[in-house]
Phi, psi and omega in degrees: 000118179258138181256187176219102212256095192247093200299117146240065176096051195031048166230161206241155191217094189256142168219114158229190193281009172227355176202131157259123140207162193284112118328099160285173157288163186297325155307306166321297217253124215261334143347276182275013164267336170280324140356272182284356155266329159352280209283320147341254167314335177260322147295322166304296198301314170322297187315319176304286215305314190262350191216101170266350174270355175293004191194039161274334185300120175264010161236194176060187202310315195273337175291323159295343154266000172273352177270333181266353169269306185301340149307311190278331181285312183286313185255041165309347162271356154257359121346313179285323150316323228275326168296309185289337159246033174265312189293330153280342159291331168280342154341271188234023143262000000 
C-alpha cells in the first residue's frame, strides 16, 4: 500500500487506494488538542516535582506553566483518567 505524502499550507494530505482523509493541526483538531494539553500538564507537573525552582515564577510567560503544574498536583487522579483515557482512545480508535 503506497501513500502519497502532500504538503499544503502546513496540512497534510494522506491518499491511498482504500482511504483519503485530512490531518489537521493540533488547533484544529480538538483531540489532539486535548492531547497536547494532556501531555502539557503532566510534563510541568514532572518538571516541579524533580527541578521546583525552574516554575517558581507565578506570572509571565513561565506562570502558565506553573499553572499547569499546579493543575496537575491538585487534580492528579483526574489527570490520570483523563491520560488513561486519551491513551486508549488513541490506541484503538
Amino acid at each position: 500500500m503506497s501513500l502519497l505524502l502532500i504538503a499544503r499550507y502546513n496540512t497534510f494530505w494522506f491518499e491511498s487506494k482504500q482511504e483519503k482523509r485530512f490531518l489537521a493541526s493540533a488547533l484544529f483538531n480538538f483531540h489532539s488538542f486535548l492531547t497536547v494539553v494532556l501531555l502539557g500538564i503532566c510534563t510541568c507537573t514532572f518538571v516541579k516535582m524533580h527541578f521546583p525552582a525552574i516554575l517558581e515564577q507565578r506570572t509571565g510567560f513561565r506562570g502558565f506553566f506553573w499553572k499547569a503544574a499546579r493543575i496537575g498536583e491538585r487534580l492528579s487522579p483526574w489527570v490520570a483518567v483523563g491520560c488513561f483515557t486519551m491513551g486508549v482512545s488513541i490506541i484503538f480508535f
